[in-house]
N, C-alpha and C positions, 0 to 999 in steps of 0.2 A: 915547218917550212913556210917561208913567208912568198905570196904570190902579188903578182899585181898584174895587170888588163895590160896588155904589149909586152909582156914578158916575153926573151925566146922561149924559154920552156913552161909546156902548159900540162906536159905529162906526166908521171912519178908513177915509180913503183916501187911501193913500200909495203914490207912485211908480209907479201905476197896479194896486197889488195893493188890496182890498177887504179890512178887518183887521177882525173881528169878537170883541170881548172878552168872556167871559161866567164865569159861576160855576157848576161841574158839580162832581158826587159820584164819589170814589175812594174802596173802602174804609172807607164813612163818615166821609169826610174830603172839607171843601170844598176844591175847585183853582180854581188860574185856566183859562181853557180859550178859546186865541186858535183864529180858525176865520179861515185865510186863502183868498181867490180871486184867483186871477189873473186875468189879460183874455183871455185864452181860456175861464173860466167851470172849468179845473179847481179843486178845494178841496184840501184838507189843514185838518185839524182837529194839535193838540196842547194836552197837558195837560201844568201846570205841577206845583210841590210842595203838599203839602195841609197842612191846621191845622183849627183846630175851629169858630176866627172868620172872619172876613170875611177873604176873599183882595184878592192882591193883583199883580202884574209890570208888567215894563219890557219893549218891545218899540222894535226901531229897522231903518228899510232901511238897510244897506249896501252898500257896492259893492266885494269885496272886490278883482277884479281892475279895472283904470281901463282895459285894454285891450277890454272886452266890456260890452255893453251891460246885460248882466245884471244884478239884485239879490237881496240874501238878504236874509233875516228875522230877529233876534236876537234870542230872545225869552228870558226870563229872570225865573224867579221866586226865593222864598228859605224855605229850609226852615224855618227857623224854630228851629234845633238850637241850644244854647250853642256858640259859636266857630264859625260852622259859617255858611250855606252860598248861595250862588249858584250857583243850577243852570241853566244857561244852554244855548240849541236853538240850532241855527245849520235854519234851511230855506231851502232854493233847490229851484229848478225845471231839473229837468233836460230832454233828448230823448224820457228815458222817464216824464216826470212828476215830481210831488214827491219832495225826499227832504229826509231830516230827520235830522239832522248832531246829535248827541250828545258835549256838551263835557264831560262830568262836573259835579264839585261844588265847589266855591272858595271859600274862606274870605273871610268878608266879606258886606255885603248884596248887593251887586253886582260885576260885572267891567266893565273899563273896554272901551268901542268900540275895535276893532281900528283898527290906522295902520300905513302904513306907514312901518316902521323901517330897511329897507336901501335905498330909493331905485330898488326895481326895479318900481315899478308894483303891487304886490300887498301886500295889505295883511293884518300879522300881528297877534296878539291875543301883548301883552307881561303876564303875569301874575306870582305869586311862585310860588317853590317850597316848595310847603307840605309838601315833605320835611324841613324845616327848624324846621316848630313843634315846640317841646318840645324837640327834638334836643340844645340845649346851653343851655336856660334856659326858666324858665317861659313859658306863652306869654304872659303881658302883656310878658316883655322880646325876644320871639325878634322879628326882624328879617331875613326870608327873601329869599334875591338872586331876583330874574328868571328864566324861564324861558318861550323865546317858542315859541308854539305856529302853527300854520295850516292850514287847511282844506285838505288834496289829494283831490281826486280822492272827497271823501263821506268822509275821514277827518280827525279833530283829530288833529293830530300835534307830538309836542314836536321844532323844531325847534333848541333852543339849541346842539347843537352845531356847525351849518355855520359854517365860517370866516368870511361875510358877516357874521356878527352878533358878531363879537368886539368891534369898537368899542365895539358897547350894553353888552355885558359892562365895558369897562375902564372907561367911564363911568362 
């Protein structure tokens, strides 16, 4: 779902989480600022990247394991930098409460929803490796291969090199 700051609707409820979208101050800098509750009535607040105009992000449930009932929250706003950036939250609900999953920064306005790519039920986030801009050409011509990452355990992990994901690679 994509939001923006004077939108009529700032509420959602999705997948049975309660998603509250708003515009709050970092810094003197306006952010986006999603305020999620669960059905047990716990919250979790998170602030996006800030700018000087009108905010703005993307939020989406996923389900990254199909084995558990569970869902996370993909929320993701964008810096606003030249070449630069999708800053993207991953939040789920754990035994001990919220926690909120820290992807970094990605080139581009967005990163695409996680899929799964090896066929094991769990689903990984296929990105580029932005080790590669500038590396061996300007960046309008650089052209960076894949590198797949996945949530374990409350960590974003680069995952490309298990032998599972060599197909995606030869690809």
């Amino acid at each position: 779902i994509e939001w923006e700051e004077g939108q009529p609707v700032s509420n959602f409820h999705v997948a049975g989480f309660d998603i509250q979208m708003t515009a709050g101050l970092d810094d003197d800098l306006r952010v986006p600022v999603m305020t999620v509750t669960a059905p047990d009535g716990q919250t979790v607040q998170v602030h996006g990247e800030g700018k000087s105009g009108k905010v703005s992000a993307r939020f989406a449930v996923v389900q990254l394991n199909a084995a558990s009932d569970e869902r996370q929250i993909l929320f993701s706003s964008f810096s606003y930098g030249a070449h630069c950036c999708a800053v993207p939250y991953l939040v789920e609900m754990t035994k001990d409460g919220w926690r909120t999953v820290t992807m970094g920064a990605w080139d581009g306005d967005q990163i695409d929803l996680p899929k799964d790519v090896d066929g094991d039920g769990i689903k990984e986030f296929v990105l580029r490796d932005q080790g590669f801009l500038y590396s061996f050409s300007p960046y309008a011509d650089s052209y960076p291969p894949i590198v797949v990452y996945a949530v374990n355990d409350g960590r974003f992990e680069d995952v490309s090199g298990q032998a599972k994901y060599r197909k995606l690679f030869i690809d």
